[in-house]
SEVEXPA-262186 format. One record per residue: y, x, z of N, C-alpha, C, O in turn; residue number from 1. Coordinates in nm, 2 decimals. Each point is the difference from the previous one (the first is absolute). Layout:
{n_c2 Y&n_c1 X&n_c3 Z&ca_c2 Y&ca_c1 X&ca_c3 Z&c_c2 Y&c_c1 X&c_c3 Z&o_c2 Y&o_c1 X&o_c3 Z&resi NUM}
...
***
This chain:
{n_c2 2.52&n_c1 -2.85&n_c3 1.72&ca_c2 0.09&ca_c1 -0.10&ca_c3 0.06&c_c2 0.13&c_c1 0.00&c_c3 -0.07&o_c2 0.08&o_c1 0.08&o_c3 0.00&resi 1}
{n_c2 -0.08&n_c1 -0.21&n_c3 -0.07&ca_c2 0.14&ca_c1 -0.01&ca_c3 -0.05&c_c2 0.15&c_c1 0.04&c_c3 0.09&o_c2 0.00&o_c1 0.04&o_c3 0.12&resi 2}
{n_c2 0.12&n_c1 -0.06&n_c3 -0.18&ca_c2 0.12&ca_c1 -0.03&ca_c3 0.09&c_c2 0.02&c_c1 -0.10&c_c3 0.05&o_c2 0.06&o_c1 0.01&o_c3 0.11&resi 3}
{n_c2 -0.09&n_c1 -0.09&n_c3 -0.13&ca_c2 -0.04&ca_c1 -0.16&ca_c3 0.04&c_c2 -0.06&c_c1 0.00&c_c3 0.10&o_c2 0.06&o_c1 -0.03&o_c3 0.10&resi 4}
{n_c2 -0.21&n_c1 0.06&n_c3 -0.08&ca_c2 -0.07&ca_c1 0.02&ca_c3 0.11&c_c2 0.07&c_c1 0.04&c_c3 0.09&o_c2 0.01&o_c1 -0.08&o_c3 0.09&resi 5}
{n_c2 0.06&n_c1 0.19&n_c3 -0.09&ca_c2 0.05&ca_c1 0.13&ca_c3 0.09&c_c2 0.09&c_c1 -0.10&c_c3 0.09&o_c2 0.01&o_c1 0.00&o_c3 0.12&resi 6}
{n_c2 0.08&n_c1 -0.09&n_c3 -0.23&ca_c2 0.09&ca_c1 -0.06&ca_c3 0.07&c_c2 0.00&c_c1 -0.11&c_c3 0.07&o_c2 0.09&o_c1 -0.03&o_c3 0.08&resi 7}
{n_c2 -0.19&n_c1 -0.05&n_c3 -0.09&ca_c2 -0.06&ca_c1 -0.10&ca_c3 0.07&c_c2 -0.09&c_c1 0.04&c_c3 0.11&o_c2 -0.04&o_c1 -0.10&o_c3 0.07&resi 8}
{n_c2 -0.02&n_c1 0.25&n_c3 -0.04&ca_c2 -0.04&ca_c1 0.07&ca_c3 0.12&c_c2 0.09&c_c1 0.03&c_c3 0.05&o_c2 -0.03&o_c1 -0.02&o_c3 0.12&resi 9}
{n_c2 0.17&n_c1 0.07&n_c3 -0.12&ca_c2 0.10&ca_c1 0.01&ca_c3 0.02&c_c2 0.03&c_c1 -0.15&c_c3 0.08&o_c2 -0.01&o_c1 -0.02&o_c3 0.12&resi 10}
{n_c2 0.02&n_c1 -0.04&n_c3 -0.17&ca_c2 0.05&ca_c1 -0.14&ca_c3 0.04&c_c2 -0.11&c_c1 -0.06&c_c3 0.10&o_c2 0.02&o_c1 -0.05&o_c3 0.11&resi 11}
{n_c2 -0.13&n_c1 0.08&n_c3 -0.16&ca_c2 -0.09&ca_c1 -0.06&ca_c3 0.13&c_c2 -0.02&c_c1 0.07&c_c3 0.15&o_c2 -0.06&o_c1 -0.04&o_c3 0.10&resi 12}
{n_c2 0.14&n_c1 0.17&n_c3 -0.13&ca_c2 0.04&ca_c1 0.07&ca_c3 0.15&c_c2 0.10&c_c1 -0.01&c_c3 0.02&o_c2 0.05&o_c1 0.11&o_c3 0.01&resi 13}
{n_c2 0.02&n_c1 -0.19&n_c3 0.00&ca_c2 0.16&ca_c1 -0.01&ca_c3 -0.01&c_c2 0.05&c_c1 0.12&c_c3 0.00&o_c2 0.03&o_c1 0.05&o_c3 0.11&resi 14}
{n_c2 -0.03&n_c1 0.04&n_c3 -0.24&ca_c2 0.07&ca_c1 0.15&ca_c3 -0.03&c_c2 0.13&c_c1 -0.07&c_c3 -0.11&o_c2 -0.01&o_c1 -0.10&o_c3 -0.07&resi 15}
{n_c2 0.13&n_c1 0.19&n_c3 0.08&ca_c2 0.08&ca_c1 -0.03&ca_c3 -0.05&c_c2 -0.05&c_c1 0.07&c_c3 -0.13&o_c2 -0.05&o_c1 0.11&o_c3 0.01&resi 16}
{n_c2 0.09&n_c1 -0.17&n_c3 -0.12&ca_c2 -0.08&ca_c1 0.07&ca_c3 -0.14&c_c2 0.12&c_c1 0.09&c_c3 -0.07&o_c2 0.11&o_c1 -0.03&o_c3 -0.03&resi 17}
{n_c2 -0.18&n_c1 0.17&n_c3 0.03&ca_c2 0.08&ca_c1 0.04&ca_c3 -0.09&c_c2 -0.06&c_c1 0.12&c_c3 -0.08&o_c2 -0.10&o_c1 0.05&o_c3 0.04&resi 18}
{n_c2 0.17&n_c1 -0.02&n_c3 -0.14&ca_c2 -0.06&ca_c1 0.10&ca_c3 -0.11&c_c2 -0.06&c_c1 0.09&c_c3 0.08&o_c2 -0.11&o_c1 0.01&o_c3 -0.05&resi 19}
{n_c2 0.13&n_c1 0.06&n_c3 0.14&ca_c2 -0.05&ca_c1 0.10&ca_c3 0.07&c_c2 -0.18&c_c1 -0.02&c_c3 0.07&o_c2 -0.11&o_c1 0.04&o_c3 -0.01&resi 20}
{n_c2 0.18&n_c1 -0.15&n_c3 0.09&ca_c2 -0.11&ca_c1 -0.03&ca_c3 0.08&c_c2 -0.10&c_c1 -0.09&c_c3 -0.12&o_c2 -0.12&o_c1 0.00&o_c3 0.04&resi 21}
{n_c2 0.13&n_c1 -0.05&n_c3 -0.13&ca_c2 -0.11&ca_c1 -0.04&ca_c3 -0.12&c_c2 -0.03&c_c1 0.15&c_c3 -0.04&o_c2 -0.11&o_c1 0.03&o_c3 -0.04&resi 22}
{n_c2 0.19&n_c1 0.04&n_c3 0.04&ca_c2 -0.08&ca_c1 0.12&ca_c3 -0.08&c_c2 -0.09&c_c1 0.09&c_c3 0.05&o_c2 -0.08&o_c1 0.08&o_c3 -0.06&resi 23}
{n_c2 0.11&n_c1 -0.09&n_c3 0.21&ca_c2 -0.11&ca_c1 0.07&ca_c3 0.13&c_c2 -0.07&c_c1 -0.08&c_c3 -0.03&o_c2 -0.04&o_c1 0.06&o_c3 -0.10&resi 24}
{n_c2 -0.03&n_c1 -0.18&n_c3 0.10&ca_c2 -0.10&ca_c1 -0.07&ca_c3 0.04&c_c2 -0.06&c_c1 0.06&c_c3 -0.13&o_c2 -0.07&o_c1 0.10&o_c3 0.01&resi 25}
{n_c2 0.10&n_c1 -0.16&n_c3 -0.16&ca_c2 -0.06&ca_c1 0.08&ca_c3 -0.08&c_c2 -0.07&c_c1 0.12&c_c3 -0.03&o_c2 -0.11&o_c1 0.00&o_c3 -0.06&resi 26}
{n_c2 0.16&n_c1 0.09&n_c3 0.09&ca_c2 -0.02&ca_c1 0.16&ca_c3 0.04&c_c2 -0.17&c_c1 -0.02&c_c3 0.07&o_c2 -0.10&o_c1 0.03&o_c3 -0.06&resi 27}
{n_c2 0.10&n_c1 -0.08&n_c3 0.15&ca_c2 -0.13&ca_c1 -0.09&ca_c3 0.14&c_c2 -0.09&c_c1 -0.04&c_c3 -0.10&o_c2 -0.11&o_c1 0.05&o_c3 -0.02&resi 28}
{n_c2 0.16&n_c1 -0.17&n_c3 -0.08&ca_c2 -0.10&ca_c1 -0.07&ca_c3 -0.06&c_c2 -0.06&c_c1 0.00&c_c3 -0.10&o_c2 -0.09&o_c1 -0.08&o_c3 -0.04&resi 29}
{n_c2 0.16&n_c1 0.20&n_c3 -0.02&ca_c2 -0.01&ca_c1 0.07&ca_c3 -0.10&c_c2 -0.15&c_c1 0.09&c_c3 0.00&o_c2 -0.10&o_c1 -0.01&o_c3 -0.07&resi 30}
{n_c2 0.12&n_c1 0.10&n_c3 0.20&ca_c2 -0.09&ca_c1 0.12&ca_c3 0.01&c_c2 -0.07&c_c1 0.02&c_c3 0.16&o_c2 -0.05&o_c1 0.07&o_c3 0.08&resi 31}
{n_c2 0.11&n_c1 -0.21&n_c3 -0.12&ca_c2 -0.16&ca_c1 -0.07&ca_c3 0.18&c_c2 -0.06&c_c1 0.15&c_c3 0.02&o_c2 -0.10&o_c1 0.05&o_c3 -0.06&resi 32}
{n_c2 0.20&n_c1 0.05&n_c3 0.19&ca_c2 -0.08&ca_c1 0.12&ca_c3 0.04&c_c2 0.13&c_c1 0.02&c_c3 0.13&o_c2 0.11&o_c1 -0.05&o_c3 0.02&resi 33}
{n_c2 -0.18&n_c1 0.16&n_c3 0.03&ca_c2 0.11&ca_c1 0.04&ca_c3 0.12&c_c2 0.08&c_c1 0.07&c_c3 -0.04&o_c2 -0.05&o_c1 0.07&o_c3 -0.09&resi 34}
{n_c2 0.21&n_c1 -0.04&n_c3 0.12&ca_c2 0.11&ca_c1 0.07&ca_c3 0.01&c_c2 0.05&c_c1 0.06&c_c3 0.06&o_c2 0.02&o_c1 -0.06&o_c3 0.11&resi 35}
{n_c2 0.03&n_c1 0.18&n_c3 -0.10&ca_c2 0.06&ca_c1 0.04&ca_c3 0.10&c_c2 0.14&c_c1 0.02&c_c3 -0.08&o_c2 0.02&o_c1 0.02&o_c3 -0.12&resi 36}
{n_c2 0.10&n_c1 -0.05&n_c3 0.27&ca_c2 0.09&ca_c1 0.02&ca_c3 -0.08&c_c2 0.11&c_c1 0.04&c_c3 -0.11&o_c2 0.08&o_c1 -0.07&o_c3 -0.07&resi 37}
{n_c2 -0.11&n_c1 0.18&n_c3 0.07&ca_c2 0.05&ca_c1 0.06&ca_c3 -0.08&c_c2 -0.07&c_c1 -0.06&c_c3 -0.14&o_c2 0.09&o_c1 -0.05&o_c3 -0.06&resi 38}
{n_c2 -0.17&n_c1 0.05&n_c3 0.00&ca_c2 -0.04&ca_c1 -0.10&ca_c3 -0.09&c_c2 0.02&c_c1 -0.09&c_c3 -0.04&o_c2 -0.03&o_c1 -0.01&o_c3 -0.12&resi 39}
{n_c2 0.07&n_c1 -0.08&n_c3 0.18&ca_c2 0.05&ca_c1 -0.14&ca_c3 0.01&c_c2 0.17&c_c1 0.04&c_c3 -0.08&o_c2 0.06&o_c1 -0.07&o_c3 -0.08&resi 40}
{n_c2 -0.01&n_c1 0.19&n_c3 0.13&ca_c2 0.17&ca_c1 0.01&ca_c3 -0.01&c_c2 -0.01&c_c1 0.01&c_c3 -0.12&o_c2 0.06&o_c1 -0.06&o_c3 -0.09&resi 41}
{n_c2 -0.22&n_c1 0.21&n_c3 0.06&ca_c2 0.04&ca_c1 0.00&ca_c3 -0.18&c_c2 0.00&c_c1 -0.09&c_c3 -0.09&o_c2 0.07&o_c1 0.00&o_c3 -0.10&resi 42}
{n_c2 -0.19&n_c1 -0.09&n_c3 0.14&ca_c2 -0.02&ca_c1 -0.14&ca_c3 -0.08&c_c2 0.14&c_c1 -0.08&c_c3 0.00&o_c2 0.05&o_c1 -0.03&o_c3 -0.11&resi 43}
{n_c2 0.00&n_c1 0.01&n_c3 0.20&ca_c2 0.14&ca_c1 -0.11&ca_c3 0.02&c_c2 0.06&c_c1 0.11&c_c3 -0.13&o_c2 0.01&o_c1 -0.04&o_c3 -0.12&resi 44}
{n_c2 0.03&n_c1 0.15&n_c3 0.16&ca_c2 0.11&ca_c1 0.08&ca_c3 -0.07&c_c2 0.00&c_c1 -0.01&c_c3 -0.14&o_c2 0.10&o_c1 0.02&o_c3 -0.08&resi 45}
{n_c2 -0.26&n_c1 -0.06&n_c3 0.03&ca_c2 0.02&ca_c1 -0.01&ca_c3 -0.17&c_c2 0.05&c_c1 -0.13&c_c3 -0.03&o_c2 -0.01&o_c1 -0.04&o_c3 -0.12&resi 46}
{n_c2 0.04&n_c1 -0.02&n_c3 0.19&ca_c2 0.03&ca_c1 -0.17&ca_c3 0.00&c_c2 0.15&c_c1 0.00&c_c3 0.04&o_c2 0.08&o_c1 -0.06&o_c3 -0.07&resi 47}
{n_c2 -0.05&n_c1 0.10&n_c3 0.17&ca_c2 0.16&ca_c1 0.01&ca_c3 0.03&c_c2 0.02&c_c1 0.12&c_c3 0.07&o_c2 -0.01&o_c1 -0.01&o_c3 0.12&resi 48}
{n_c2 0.04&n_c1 0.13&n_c3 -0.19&ca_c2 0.07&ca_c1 0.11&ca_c3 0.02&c_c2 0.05&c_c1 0.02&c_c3 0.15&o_c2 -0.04&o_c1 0.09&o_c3 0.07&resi 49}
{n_c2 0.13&n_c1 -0.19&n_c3 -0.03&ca_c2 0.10&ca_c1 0.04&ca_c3 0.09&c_c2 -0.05&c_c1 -0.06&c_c3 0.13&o_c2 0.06&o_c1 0.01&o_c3 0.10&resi 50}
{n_c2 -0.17&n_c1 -0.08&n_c3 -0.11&ca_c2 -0.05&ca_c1 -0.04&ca_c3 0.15&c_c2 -0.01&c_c1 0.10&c_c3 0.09&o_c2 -0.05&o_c1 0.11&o_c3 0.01&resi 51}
{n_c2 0.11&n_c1 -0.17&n_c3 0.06&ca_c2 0.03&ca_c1 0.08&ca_c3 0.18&c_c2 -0.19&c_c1 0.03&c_c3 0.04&o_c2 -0.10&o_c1 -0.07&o_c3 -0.01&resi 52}
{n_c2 0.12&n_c1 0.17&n_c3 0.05&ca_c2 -0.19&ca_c1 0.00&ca_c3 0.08&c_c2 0.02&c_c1 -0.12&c_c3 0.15&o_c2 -0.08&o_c1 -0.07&o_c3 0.06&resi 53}
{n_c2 0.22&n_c1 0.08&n_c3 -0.03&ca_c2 -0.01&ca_c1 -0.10&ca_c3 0.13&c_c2 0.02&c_c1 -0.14&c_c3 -0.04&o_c2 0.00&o_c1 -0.08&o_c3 0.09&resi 54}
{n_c2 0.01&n_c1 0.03&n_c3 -0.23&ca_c2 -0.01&ca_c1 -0.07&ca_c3 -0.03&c_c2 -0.16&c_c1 -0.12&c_c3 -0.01&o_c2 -0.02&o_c1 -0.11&o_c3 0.04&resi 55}
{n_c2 -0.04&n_c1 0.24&n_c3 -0.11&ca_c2 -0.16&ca_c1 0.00&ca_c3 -0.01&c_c2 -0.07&c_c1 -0.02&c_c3 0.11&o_c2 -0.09&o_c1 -0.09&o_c3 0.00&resi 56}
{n_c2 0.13&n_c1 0.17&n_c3 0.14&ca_c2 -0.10&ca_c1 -0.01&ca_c3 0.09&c_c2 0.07&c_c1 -0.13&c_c3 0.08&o_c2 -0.08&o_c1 -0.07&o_c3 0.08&resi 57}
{n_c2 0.21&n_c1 0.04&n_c3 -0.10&ca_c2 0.05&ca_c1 -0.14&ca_c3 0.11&c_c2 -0.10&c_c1 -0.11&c_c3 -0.06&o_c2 -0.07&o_c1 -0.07&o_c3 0.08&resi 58}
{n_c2 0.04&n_c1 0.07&n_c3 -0.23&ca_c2 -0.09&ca_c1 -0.12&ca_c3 -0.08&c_c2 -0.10&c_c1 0.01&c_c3 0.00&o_c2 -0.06&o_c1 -0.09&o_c3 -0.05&resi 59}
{n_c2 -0.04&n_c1 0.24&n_c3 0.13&ca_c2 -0.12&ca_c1 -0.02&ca_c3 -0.03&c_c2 -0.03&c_c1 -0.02&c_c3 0.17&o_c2 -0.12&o_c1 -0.01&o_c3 0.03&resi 60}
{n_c2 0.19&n_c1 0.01&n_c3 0.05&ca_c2 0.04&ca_c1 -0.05&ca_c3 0.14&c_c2 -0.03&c_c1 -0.19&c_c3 0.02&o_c2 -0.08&o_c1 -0.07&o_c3 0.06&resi 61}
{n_c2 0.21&n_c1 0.05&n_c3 -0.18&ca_c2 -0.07&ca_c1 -0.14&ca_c3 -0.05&c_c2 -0.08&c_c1 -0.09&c_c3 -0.01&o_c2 -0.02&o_c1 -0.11&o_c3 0.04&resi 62}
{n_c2 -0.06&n_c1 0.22&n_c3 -0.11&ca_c2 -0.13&ca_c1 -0.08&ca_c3 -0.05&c_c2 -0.07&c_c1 0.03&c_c3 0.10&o_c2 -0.09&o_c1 -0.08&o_c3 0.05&resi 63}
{n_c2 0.10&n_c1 0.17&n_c3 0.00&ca_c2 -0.13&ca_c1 0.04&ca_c3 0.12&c_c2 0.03&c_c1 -0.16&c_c3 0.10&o_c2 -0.07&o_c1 -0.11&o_c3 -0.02&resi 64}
{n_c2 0.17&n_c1 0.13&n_c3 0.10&ca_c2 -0.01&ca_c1 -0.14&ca_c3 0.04&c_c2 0.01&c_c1 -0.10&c_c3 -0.07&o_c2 0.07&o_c1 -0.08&o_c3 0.07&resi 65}
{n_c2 -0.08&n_c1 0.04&n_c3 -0.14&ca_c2 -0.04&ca_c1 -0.12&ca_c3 -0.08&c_c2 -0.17&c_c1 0.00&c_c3 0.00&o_c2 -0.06&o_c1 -0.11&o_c3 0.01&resi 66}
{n_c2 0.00&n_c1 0.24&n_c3 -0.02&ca_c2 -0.15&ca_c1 -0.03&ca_c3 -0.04&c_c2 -0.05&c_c1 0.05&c_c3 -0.13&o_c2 -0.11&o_c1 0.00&o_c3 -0.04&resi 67}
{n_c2 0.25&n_c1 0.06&n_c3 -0.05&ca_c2 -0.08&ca_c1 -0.01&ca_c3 -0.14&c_c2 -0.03&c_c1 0.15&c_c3 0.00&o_c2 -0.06&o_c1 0.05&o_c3 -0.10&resi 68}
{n_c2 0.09&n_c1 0.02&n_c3 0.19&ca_c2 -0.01&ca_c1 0.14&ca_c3 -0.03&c_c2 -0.06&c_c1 0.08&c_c3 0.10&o_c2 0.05&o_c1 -0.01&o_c3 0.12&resi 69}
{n_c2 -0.12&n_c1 0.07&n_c3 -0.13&ca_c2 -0.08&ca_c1 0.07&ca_c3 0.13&c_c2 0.04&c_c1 0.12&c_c3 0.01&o_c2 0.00&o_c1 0.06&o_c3 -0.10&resi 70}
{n_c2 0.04&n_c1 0.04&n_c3 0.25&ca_c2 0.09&ca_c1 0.12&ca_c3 0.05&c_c2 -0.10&c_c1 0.09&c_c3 0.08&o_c2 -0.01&o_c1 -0.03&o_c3 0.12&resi 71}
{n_c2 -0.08&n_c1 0.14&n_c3 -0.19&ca_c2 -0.08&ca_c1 0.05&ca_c3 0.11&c_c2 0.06&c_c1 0.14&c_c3 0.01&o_c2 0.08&o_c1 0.04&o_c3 -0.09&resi 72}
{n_c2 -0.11&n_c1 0.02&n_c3 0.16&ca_c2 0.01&ca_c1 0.12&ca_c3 0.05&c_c2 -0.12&c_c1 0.11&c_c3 -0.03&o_c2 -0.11&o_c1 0.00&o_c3 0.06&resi 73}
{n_c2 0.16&n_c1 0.09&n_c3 -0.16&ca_c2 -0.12&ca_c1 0.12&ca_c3 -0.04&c_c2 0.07&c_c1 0.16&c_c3 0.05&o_c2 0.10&o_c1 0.05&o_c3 -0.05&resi 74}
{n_c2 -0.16&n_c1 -0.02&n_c3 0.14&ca_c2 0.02&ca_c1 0.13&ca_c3 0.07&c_c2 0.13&c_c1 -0.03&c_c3 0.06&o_c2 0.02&o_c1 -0.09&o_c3 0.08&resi 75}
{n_c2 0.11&n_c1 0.19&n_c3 -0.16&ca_c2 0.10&ca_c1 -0.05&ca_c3 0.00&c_c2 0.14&c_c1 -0.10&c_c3 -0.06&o_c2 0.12&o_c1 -0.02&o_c3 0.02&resi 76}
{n_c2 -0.21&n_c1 -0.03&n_c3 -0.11&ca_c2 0.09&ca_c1 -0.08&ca_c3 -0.12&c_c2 -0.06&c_c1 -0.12&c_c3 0.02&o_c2 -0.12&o_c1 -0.02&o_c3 0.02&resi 77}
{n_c2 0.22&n_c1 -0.09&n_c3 -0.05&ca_c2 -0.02&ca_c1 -0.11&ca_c3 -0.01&c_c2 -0.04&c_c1 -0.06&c_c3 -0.16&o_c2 0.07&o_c1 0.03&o_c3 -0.09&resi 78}
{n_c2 -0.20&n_c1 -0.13&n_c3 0.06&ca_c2 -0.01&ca_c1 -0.03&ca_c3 -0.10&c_c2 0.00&c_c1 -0.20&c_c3 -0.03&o_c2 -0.05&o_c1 -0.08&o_c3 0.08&resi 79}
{n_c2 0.12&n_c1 0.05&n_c3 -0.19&ca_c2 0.01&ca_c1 -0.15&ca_c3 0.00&c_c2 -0.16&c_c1 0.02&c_c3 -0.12&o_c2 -0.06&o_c1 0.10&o_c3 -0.04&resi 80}
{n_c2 0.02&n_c1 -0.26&n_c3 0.03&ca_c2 -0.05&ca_c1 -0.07&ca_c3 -0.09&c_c2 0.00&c_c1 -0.16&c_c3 0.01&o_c2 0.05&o_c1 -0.07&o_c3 0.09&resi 81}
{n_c2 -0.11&n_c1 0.03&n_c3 -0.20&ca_c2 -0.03&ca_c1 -0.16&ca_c3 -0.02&c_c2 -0.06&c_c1 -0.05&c_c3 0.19&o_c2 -0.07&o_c1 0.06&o_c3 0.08&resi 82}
{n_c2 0.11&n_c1 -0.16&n_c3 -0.07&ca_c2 -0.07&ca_c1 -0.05&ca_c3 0.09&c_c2 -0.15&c_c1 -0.08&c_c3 -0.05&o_c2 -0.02&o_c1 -0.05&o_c3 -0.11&resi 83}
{n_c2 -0.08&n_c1 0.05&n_c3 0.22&ca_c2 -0.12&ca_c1 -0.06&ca_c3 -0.06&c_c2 -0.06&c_c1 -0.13&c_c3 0.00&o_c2 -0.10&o_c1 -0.05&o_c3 -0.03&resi 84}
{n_c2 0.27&n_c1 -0.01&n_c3 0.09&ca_c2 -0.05&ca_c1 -0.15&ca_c3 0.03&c_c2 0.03&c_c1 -0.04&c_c3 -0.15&o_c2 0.02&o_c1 0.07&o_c3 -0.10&resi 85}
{n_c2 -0.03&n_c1 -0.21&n_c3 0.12&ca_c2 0.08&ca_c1 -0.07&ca_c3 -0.18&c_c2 0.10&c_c1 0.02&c_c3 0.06&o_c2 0.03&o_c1 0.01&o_c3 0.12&resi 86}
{n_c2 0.06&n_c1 0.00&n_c3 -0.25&ca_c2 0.15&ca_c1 -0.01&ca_c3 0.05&c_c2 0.02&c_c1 -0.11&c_c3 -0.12&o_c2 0.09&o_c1 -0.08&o_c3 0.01&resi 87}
{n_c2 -0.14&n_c1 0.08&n_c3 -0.10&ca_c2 0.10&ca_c1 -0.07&ca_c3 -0.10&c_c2 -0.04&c_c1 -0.14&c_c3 -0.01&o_c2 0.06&o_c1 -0.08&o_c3 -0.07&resi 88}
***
């Protein structure tokens, strides 16, 4: 998925677009698999260093309500992935 794409998914959930939250979705569409979070932080972190982890989880909160991102619960940790509907 281009940047393009990302940002026009963005736009079709009314998400305010920004370098961050295009680069989560990425991360998703990239490697279509589940995450837990701490994974997700390292992925962001080679992309922008200084991202807050509360930053990360307010946006993948985001997407959860929006639909583009699915939030399950394994034992005790929570894991995101792609949602299975279409999104794009």
């Amino acid at each position: 998925m281009t940047i393009i794409e990302i940002i026009e998914l963005l736009k079709k959930h009314r998400l305010k677009q920004t370098e961050k939250r295009a680069g989560l979705l990425k991360i998703f569409r990239e490697n279509e698999r589940e995450f837990q979070l701490h994974e997700i932080v390292i992925e962001m972190r080679k992309t922008f260093p200084c991202v807050a982890q509360q930053t990360i989880v307010t946006n993948l909160e985001s997407f959860v309500d929006a639909g583009l991102i699915v939030k399950n619960k394994v034992e005790n940790e929570f894991t995101f992935s792609m949602s299975n509907h279409k999104v794009s």
